[in-house]
Structure formats: C-alpha cells, structure tokens
C-alpha positions as CSV (number, residue, x, y, z in Angstrom):
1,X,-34.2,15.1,16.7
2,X,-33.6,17.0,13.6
3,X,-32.4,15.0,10.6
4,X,-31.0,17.2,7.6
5,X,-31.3,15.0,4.6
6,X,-29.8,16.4,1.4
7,X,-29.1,15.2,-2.3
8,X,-27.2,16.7,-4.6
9,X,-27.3,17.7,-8.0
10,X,-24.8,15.8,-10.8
11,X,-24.0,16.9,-14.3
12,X,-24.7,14.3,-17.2
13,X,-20.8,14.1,-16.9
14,X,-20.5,13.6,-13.4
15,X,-19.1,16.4,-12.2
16,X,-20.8,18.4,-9.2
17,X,-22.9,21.5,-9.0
18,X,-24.1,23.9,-6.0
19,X,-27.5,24.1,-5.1
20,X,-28.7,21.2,-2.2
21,X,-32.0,21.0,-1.2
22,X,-32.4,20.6,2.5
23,X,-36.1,18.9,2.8
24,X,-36.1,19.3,6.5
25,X,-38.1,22.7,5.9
26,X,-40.9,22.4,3.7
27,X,-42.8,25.6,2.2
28,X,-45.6,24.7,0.3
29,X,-46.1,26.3,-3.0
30,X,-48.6,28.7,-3.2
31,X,-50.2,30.4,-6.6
32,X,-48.3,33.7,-6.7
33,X,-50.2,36.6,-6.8
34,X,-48.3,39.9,-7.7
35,X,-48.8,43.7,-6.2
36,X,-50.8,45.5,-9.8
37,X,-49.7,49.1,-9.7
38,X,-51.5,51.7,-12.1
39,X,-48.9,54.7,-12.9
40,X,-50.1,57.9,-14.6
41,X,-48.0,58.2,-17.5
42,X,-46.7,61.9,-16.5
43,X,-44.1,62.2,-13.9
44,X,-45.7,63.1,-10.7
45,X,-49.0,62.5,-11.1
46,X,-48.3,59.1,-8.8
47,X,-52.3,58.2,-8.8
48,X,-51.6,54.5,-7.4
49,X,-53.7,52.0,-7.2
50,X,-52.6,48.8,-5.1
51,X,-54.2,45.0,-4.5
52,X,-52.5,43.5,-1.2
53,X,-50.9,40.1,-2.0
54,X,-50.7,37.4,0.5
55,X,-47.7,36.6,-0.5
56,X,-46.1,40.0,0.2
57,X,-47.7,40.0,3.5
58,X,-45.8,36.6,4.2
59,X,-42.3,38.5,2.9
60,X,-43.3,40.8,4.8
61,X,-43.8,38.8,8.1
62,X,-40.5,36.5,7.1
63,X,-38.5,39.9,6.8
64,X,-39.7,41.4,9.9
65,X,-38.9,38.1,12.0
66,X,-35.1,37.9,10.5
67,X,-34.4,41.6,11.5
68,X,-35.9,41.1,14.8
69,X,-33.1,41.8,17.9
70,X,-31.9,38.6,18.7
71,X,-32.1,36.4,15.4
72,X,-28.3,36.5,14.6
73,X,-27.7,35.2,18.0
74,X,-30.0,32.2,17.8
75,X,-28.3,28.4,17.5
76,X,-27.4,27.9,14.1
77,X,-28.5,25.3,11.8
78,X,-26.2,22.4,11.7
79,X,-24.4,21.7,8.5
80,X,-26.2,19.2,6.4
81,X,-22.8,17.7,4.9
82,X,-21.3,17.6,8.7
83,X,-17.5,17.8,8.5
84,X,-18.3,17.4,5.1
85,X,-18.6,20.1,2.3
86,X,-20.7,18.4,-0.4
87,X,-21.5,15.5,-1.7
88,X,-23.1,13.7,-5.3
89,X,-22.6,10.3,-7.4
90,X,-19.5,9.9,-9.2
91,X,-19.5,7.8,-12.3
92,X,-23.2,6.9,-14.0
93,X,-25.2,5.0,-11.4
94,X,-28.7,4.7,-12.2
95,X,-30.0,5.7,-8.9
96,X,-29.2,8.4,-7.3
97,X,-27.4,8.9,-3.9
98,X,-28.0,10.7,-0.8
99,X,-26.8,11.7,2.6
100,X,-28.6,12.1,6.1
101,X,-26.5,13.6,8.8
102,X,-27.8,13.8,12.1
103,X,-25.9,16.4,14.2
104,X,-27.5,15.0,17.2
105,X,-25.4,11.8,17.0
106,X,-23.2,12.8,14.4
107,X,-23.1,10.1,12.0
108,X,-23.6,9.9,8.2
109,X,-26.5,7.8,6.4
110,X,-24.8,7.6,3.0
111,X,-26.8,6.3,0.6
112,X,-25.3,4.6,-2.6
113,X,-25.9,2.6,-6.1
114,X,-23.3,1.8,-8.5
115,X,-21.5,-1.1,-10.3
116,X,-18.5,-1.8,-8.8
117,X,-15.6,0.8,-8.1
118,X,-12.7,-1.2,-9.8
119,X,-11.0,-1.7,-13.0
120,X,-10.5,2.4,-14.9
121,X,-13.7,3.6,-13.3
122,X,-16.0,4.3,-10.3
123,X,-19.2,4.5,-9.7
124,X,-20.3,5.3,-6.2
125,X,-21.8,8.1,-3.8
126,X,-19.3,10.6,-2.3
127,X,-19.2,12.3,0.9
128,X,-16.6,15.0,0.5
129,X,-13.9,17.8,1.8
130,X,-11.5,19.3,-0.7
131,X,-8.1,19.6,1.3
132,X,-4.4,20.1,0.6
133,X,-2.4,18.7,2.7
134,X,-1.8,16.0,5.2
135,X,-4.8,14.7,6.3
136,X,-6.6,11.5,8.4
137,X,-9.8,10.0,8.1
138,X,-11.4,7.5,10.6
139,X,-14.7,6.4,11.2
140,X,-16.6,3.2,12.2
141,X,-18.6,1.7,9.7
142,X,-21.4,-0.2,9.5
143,X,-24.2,-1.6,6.9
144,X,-28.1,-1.2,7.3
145,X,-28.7,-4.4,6.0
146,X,-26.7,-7.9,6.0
147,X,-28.1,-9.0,2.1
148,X,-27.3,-7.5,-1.2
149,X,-23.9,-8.0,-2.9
150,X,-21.3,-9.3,-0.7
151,X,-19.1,-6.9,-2.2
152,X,-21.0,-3.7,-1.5
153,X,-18.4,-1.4,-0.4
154,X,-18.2,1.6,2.3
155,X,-15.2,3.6,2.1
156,X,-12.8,6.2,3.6
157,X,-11.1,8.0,-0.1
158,X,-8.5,10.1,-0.8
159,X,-9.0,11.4,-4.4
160,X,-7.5,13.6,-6.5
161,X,-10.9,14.4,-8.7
162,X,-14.5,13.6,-8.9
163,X,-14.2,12.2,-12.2
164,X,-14.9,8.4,-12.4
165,X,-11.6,7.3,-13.5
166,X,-9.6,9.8,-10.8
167,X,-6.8,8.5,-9.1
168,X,-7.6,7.4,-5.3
169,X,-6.6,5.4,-2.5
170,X,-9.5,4.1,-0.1
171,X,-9.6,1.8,2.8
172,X,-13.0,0.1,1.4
173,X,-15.1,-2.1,3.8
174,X,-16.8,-4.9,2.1
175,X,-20.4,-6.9,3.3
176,X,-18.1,-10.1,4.0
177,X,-16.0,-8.5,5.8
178,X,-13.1,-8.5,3.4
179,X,-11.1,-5.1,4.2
180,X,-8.4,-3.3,1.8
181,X,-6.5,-0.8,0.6
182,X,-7.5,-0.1,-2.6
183,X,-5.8,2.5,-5.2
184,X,-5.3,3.7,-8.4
185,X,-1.8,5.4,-9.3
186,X,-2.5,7.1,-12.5
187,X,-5.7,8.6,-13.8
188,X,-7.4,5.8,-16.1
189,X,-5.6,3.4,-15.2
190,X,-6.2,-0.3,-13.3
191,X,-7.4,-0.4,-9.8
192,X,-5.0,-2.5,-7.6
193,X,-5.7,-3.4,-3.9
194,X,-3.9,-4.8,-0.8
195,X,-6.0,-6.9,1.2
196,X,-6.2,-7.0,5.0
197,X,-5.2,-9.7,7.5
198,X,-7.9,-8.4,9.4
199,X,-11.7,-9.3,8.9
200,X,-14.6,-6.7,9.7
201,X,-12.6,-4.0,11.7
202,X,-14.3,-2.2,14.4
203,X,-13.2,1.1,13.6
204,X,-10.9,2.1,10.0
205,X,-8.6,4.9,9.4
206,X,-6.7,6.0,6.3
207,X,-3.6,8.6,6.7
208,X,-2.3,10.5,3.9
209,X,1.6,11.8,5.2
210,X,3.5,13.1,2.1
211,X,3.0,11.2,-0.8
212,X,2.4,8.0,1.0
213,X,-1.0,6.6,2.5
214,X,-1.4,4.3,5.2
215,X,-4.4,2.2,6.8
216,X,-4.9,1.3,10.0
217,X,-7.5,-0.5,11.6
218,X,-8.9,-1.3,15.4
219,X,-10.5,-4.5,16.7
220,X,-13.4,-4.8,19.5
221,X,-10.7,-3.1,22.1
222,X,-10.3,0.2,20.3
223,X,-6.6,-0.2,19.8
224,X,-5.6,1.5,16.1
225,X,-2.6,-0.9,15.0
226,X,-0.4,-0.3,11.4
227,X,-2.3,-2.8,8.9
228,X,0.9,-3.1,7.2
229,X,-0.8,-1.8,3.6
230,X,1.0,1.3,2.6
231,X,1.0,2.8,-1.0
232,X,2.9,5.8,-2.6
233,X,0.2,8.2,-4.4
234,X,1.4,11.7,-4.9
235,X,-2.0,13.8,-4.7
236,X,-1.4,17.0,-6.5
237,X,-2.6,20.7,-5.1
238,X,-6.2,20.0,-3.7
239,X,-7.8,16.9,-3.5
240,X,-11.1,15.4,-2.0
241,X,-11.2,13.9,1.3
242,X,-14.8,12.0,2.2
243,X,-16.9,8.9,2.9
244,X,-18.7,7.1,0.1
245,X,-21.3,3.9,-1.1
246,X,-20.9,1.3,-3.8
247,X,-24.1,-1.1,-4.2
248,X,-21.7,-3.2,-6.5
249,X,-24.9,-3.7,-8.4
250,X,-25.9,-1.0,-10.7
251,X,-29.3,-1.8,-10.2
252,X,-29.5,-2.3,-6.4
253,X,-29.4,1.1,-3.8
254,X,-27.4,-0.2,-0.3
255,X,-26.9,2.2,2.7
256,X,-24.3,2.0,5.3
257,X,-23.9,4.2,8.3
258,X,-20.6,6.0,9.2
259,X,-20.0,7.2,12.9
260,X,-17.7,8.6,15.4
261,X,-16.1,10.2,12.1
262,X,-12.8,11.8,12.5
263,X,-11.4,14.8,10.2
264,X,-7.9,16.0,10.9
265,X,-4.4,16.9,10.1
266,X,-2.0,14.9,11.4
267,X,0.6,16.4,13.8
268,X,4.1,17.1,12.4
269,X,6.7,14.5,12.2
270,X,8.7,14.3,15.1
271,X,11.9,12.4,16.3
272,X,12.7,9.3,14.1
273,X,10.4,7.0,12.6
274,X,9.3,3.7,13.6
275,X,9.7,0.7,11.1
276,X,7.7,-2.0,10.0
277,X,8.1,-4.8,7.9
278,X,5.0,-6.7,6.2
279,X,5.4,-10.0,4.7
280,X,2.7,-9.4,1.8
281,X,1.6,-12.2,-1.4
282,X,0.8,-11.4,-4.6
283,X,-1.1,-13.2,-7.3
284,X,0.1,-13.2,-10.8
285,X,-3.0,-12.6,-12.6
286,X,-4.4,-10.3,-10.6
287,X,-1.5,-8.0,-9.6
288,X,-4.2,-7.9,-6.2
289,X,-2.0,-8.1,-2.9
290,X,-2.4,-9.7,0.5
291,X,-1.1,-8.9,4.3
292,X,0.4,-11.9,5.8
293,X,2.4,-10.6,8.9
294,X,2.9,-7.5,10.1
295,X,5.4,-6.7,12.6
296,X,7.4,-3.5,14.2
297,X,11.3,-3.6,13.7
298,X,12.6,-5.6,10.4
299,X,12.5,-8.8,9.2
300,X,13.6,-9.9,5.5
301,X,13.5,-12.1,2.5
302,X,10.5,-14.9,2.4
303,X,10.8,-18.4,1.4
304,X,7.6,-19.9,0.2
305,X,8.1,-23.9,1.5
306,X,7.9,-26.4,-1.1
307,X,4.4,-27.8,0.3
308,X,3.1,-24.3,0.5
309,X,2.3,-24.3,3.5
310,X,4.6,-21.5,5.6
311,X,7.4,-19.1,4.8
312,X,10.6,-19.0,6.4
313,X,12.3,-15.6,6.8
314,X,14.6,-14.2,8.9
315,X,14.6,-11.6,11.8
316,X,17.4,-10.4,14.1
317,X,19.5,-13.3,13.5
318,X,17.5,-16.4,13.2
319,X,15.0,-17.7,10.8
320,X,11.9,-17.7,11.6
321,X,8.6,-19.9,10.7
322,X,5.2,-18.9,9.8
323,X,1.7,-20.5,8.9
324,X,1.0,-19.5,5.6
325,X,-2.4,-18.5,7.1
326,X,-0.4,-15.6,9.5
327,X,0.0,-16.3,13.2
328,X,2.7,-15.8,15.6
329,X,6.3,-17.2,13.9
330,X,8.5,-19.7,15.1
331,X,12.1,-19.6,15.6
332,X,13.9,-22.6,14.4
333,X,17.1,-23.6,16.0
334,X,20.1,-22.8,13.8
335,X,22.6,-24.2,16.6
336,X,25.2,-21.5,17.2
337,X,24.3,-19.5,13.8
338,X,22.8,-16.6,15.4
339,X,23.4,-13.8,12.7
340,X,21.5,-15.6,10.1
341,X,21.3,-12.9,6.9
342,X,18.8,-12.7,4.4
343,X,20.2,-15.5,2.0
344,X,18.3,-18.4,2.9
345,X,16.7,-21.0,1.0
346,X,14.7,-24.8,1.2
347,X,16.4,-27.8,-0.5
348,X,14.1,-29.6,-3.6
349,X,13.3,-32.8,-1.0
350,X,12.8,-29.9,1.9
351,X,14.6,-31.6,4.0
352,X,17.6,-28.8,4.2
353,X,18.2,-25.4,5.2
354,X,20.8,-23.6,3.8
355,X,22.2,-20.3,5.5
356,X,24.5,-17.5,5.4
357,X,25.5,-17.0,8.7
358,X,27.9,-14.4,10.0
359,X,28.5,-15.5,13.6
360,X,31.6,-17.0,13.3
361,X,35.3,-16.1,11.7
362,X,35.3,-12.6,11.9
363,X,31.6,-11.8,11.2
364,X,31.7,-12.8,7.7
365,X,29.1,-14.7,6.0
366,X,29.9,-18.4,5.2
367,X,27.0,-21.1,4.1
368,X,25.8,-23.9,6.2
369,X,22.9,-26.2,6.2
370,X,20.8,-27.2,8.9
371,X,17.7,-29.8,9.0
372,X,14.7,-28.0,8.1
373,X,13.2,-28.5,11.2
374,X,16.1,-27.1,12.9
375,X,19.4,-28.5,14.6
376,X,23.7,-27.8,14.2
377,X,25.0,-26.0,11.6
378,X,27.0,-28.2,8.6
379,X,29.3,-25.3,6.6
380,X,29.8,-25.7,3.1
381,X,31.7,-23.0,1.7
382,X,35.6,-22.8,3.0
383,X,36.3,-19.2,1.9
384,X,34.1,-16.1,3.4
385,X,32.4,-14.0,2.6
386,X,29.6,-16.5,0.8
387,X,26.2,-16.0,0.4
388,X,23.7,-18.3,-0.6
389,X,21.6,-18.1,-3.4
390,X,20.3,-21.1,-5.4
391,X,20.0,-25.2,-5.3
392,X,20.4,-27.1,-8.2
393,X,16.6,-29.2,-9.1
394,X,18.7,-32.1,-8.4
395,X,19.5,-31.0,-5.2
396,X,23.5,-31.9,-5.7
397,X,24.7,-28.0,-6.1
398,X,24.6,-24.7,-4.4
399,X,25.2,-21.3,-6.1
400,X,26.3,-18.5,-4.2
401,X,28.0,-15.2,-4.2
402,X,31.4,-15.1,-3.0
403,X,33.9,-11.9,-2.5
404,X,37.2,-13.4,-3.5
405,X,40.1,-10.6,-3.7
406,X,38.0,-7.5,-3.9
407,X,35.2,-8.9,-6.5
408,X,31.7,-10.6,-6.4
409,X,30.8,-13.2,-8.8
410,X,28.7,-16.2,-8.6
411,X,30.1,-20.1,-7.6
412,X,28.6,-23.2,-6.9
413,X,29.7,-26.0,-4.6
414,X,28.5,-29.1,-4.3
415,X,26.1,-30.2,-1.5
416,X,28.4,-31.8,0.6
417,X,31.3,-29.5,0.3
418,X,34.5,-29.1,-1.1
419,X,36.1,-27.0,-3.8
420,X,33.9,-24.3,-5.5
421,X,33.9,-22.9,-9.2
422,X,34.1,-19.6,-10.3
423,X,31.4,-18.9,-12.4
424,X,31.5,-15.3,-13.5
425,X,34.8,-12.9,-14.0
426,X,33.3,-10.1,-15.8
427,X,34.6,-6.8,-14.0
428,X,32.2,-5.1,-11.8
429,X,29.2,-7.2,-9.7
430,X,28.0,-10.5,-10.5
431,X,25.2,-11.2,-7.6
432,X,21.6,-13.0,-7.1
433,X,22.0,-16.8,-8.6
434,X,19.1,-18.9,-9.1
435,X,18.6,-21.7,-11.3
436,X,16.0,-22.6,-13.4
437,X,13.7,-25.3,-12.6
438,X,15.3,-27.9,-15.5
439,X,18.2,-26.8,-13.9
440,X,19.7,-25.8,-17.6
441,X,20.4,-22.2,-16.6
442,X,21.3,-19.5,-13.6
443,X,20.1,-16.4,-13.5
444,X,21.7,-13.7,-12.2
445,X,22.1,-9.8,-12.2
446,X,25.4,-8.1,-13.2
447,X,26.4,-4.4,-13.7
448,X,28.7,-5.2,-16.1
449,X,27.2,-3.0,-18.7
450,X,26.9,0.1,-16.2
451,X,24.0,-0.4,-14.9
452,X,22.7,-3.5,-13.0
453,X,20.6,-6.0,-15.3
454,X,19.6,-9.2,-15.5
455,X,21.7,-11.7,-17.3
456,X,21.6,-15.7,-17.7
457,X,24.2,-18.3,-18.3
458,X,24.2,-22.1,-18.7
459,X,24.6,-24.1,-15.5
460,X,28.4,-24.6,-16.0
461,X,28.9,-20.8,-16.6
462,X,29.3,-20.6,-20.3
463,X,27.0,-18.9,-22.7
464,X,27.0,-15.7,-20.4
465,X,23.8,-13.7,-22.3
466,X,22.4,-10.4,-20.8
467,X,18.1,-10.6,-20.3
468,X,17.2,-7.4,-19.2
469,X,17.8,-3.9,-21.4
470,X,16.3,-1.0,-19.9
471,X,17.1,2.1,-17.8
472,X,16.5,0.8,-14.5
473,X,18.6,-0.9,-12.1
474,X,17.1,-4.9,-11.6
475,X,18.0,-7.2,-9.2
476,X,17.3,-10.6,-7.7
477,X,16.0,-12.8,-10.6
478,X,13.5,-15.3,-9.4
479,X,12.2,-18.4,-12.1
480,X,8.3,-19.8,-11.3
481,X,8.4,-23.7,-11.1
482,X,6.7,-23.4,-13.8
483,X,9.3,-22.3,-15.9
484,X,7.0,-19.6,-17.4
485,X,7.7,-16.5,-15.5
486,X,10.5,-14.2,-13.9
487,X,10.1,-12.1,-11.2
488,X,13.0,-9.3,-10.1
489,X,13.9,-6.3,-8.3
490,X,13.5,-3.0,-9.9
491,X,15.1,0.5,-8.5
492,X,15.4,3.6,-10.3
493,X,18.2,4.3,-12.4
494,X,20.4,6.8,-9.7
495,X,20.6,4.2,-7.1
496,X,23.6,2.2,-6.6
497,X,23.4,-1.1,-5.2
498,X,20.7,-3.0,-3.2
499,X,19.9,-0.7,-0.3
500,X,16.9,-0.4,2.3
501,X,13.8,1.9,2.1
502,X,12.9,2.8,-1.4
503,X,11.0,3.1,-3.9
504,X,11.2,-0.2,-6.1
505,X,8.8,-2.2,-8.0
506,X,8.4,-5.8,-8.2
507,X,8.3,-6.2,-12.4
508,X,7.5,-9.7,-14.0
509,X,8.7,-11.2,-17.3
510,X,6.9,-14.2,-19.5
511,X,9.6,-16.4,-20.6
512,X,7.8,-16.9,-23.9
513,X,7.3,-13.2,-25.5
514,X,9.5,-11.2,-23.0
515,X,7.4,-9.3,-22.2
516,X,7.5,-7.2,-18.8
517,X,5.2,-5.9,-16.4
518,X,4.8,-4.7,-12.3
519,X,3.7,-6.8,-10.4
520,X,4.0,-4.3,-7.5
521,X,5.1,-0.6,-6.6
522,X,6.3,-0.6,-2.8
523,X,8.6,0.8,-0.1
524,X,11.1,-1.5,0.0
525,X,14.5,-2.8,-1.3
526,X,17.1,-4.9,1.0
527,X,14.9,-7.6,2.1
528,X,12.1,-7.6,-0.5
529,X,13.0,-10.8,-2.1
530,X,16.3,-11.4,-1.8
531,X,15.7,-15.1,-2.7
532,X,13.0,-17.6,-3.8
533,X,10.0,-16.8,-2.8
534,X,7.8,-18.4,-5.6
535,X,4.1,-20.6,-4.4
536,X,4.6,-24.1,-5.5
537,X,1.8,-23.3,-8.0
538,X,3.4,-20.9,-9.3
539,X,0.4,-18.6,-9.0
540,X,1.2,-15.8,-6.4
541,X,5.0,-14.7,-4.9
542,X,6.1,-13.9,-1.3
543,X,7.7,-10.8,-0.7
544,X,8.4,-7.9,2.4
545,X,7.4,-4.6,2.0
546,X,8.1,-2.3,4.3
547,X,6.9,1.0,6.2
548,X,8.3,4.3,8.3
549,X,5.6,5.1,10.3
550,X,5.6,8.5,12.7
C-alpha cells in the first residue's frame, strides 16, 4: 500500500507556497564530493586531470534509468493532494497540519490544530482546489478519535481566499455530532451558521449553483435529501474548493478521515425548479439559526404557541401543527375553511384560532375563529376582503387589513363581532398590524411616504408616527413580549409589494436606542413572517425560508 504523506509549507502570514515534500521516498544525504578538474591556463592545451565522484556515478546511474525505453510508459505516481491541488494551515495554529492520501482507497487523513474557526477568523488545515464555477463537494466523514473538544470540526468549504478572515461557506461536522452550515458574507466580518435537524450524517455535501450554496446530507440508507440550509454568497473569479481540520483547541492536533470524496460540476439547470420551504429559528443574541422542518412544495408564516411548545403554520389550505422539536405536522380541523392564507394567529388565553379564510363568498378572505384544537369556523368580520393580523393583550380586539373601496388600511373589531373601525386613511397601503404587548400601540407598515416603512399609532388610531427611515422597503412589524425588540421584513428598495422568492433580510430594532440590526439574510419574502412568530421568552423568532432547488 503506498501512502503519500505531504505537508506544506506556510508563510508567517499564512499564505501558501510551492514546494511539498513527499516523504514516501527517502534519499539519504550523502557528503558531496565534487569532480576536481586541472585546466592549463592556454586554450588547447586541455591536460585534465579527473577524481571520479560517487555521487556522479549515482547521477549517472539515475539518468541512465529515466532515459531507458519504457520509463515514460510506466504507472504514474499518484497525486499526493488526490483531487486535491495543495494544501497548508490557514490562520496561526501552533502546530502544524498535514495530509495522507492513500490512492489505494482513496480517502484523505487530514490532519489539523487550530482554535476555533468562528467569529472574524480561522484557524484550521486546508485541503484545497481553486475553481470558478459551479461546483459540488461530498464526502463521508469521520473522526480518528471520539475525545478532544466536542467541537472539533471537519469540513467541506467554499472560500474565496486562504486568508484567515476570507469569506466562506462550509458544511462543518462537529465531534457531538452537531452539523451546519456555517458562512461568512463579507471578508472580516462575523461568522453566522444554520444548524442542522439532522445529527451525525452519514455522508455531507455542499453545492455552490450561482451565488447560492446549499447542503445536503444522507442518513444510514445513502439517500442525499435538501437540509433546508441555504445561503446567498457571491464567490468572485476563482475560489478554493477543499476539505479541512479544526482541533478547536489551539493547543490540541485532532485528525479526521474523509472518504468516498466527490469533486464535480454540477449539471446545467434544466426544466423548472423544485421548491422548498424550511421553517428555521433564530436566536437573538446569537444571530445563529436552526432547521426545524423541511418540506418540498410551500408552506408559510409560523406562529410560535404561547406555551412554546409548537408552531402553527399553514400549507395548501389548512393550518398545520408541529412539535417544536420537528416531526411530522398535524392538520387541525378548520371545519369548511379550506383555503386558510397566511394570516393566522393564537389568542393571549390560547384557547382561539383566528383565520383568514378564502373558501367561501367569492374566494375572498374574511376572518373566523376556531378552537385551537380545531372545530367550526365562527366569522368575525362582515366585509371581505379581511385579513388578520393582531389580538389585543386583553384578548377583547382583533386588528386586521381590510380592502374597502379600492384601499387597504388597518381595522379592528371586537372579539365577538360586529361593527369595525377604520383605523388608517392615509393614501396608499396601510398593512401588517400588531399590537404591543401593553397593548398601548399597533404597529404597522405604510407606503405612505413612497416607499414602504414602518409606522406606529396608539391603539385607537391617533398619534399616527412613522418608525422606520431608510432606503429599503420593511414590512411586517413584530413586538417581543418583552417589549424590548422589533423584528420586520426587509426587501430592497426596487421591489414593490410583498412578493415570493427574494432576497430579504430579517432586521431587528431595540426599542430603547433604535438601533437596527439583521437578524438574518435569506431567500424568502411572502410567507417569511407574515405574523407573530415571537418565542414566549422572547429569546429566538420563527420564520420560513425558502429554497429553488434544480
């Protein structure tokens, strides 16, 4: 079995040079000893006097052998980077990598030290291909040794550089088993990660298709399914491709062995692509994200239940009922309500369901409650279309948006019915109420000022004050229980309305200093969070992202 074990040469700033060292073939050194010539000083009087060298003898010998008939055709010697072109430590890790590929069975010993790869920088061993174009990477992976640091990491990367603080996306295997998509959008910056549903894959793959990346991952049975993690990085010209080690301990050197690895381009799109829709959390703090669901097709708009634990959404028509620990949803019975849309929400006691429901009265939405754990229909609202939106603390009032004579502004009707109140008459659309958790204010977007922000007005509609300032387009304001925080919508500034499949960001504002920050960059839109979504703790939000996958 031959074994070609290499390591790689780094640059005090990290960068990689030429020049590996294969140790399978060892020369020992020998004193050199060089062929003394004595020239008489006139041109040719060529009186020479020559000492035979054992070392020219071996040249010699060496030379003779290579230029014998035959050598050229001889089996090659395998590669000893594989698929691979080079490899070398990124980042400052006090001991240094290495690799052993065996051709024989084709798999990768990477050995790796570093401190962690996270935060602005890495600091890892990297097994790398420099490509420029779509590309997908799969390999199982597997650790030498169960101890070390539970967060010892084995990865398949896509990076743009070899500098520590490059941006990349990798699907990075941990010792516990924990498995994610972890990235970093701009150079320097954070690293964010979605974490997996899915506990110690059998085999990992990580697509890059445009400017979007995609992991999936295989159980026992070999079947690759869509993880649901997705994330938009735009790698520029060439990039690196590759497999790589993280100790998570700068003083601790872990190995992990990658097999049945798998270099190639992905096949051009064809025909239309399949959708899928992943009901994702996120944690405040952390911005760090985590797959819930994943399913094909499209479902929309989480509701986080008051107890915390499940989310109602809905899915062709009905809501639907999940553990907040995943599993397979159940359908709750909505009676003859059968083209539930995505405003939906839980009453303050949770013991109600409010709707929009579009089955009856020409297809247009009107607002009905239903026992939470299912039964008939009660409607609320008298005119259509209405869509729900927001329940008072006190549980007495609804707001919703209502299209009365060619404009949408926000209402509210009481619990039980009756007449509603016209809230908003601004020209232009008033949409997304929610209340506050005192109950003192609803918030709501408006494009009132030409383009959509967010605005808040006192409970009984006076006071009307805008929120949000910026060049963007924000939608769907959300209030924590907390009171603390508010979570919205963001699309770029050239799209008009609400619509599916783009590029948005989930941003968060403190309540105290203003401030705002993204909580999230996804493929998404219609659907995302269309209404609450909140925990009960206030510490992590619901939302759908979503995915078009060739």
């Amino acid at each position: 079995m031959l074994i070609v074990k290499t390591r790689s040469k780094r640059l005090s700033t990290g960068h990689f040079v030429n020049g590996e060292t294969a140790e399978a073939l060892t020369i020992p050194a020998v004193r050199p000893t060089f062929l003394t010539e004595s020239f008489s000083p006139n041109v040719g009087e060529a009186s020479v006097n020559r000492k035979k060298s054992p070392s020219l003898i071996l040249i010699c010998a060496l030379f003779m052998v290579c230029s014998a008939p035959g050598w050229d055709e001889a089996e090659p010697v395998p590669s000893a980077s594989g698929l691979f072109e080079g490899h070398g430590d990124v980042g400052t890790v006090l001991h240094p990598g290495s690799l052993e590929y065996d051709p024989s069975r084709q798999t990768y010993l990477v050995t790796g030290s570093g401190e962690n790869m996270w935060f602005a920088t890495d600091a890892f061993h990297f097994v790398w291909k420099k490509v420029s174009d779509n590309v997908s990477l799969t390999a199982d992976i597997s650790f030498t040794t169960r101890g070390g640091n539970e967060h010892k990491k084995a990865v398949l990367m896509f990076r743009q550089s070899l500098d520590s603080d490059s941006e990349y996306a990798d699907v990075a295997l941990h010792a516990s088993g924990l498995t994610s998509l972890q990235y970093r959008e701009e150079k320097g910056a954070t690293t964010h990660e979605i974490q997996s549903n899915i506990s110690a894959p059998a085999r990992l793959r990580l697509v890059k298709q445009g400017d979007y990346v995609y992991l999936w991952l295989a159980g026992p049975e070999g079947e690759f399914n869509g993880a649901g993690a997705s994330i938009r990085l735009p790698l520029q010209g060439t990039f690196y491709v590759g497999i790589g080690v993280c100790a998570h301990n700068k003083d601790a050197v872990e190995k992990a062995v990658f097999s049945k690895v798998d270099l190639t381009t992905p096949p051009a799109p064809a025909g239309e692509p399949k959708l899928y829709s992943t009901l994702e959390t996120v944690t405040i703090a952390s911005t760090d994200r985590r797959v819930v669901y994943v399913a094909p097709g499209r479902f929309e708009a989480p509701n986080w239940t008051r107890d915390g634990a499940a989310f109602l959404f809905n899915s062709n028509g009905h809501i639907l009922r999940l553990p907040v620990t995943g599993g397979t949803p159940a359908t709750i019975d909505t009676g003859f309500a059968t083209r539930c849309n995505n405003d939906h929400g839980i009453s303050p006691d949770s013991k109600w369901l409010a709707i929009s429901d579009q089955s009856q009265e020409e297809h247009h939405s009107e607002v009905y409650l239903v026992p939470i754990e299912g039964g008939a229909p009660r409607r609320i609202t008298k005119n259509s279309p209405s869509y729900w939106h927001g329940w008072s603390p006190d549980g007495a009032t609804l707001a919703f948006v209502g299209q009365r004579n060619g404009d949408f502004d926000i209402y509210t009707i009481p619990v039980t019915g009756g007449d509603e109140t016209r809230l908003t008459t601004a020209k232009g659309l008033d949409d997304g109420p929610d209340y506050s958790p005192d109950g003192k204010y609803i918030y709501f977007n408006s494009e009132r000022t030409g383009t959509m922000q967010i605005w808040r007005m006192y409970a009984d509609g006076s006071g009307q004050e805008q929120v949000t300032s910026d060049d963007f387009n924000n939608w769907f304001p959300h209030i924590s229980p907390d009171g603390k925080w508010m979570v919205f919508l963001t699309y770029e500034k050239g799209v008009t309305g609400h619509p599916e499949s783009k590029n948005v960001k989930l941003r968060l504002m403190s309540l105290e200093d203003k401030k705002i920050s993204v909580l999230a960059s996804l493929f998404g839109g219609q659907g995302t969070i269309n209404v609450p979504s909140w925990s009960p703790d206030s510490k992590r939000l619901a939302f759908v992202s979503y995915q078009l996958i060739q």
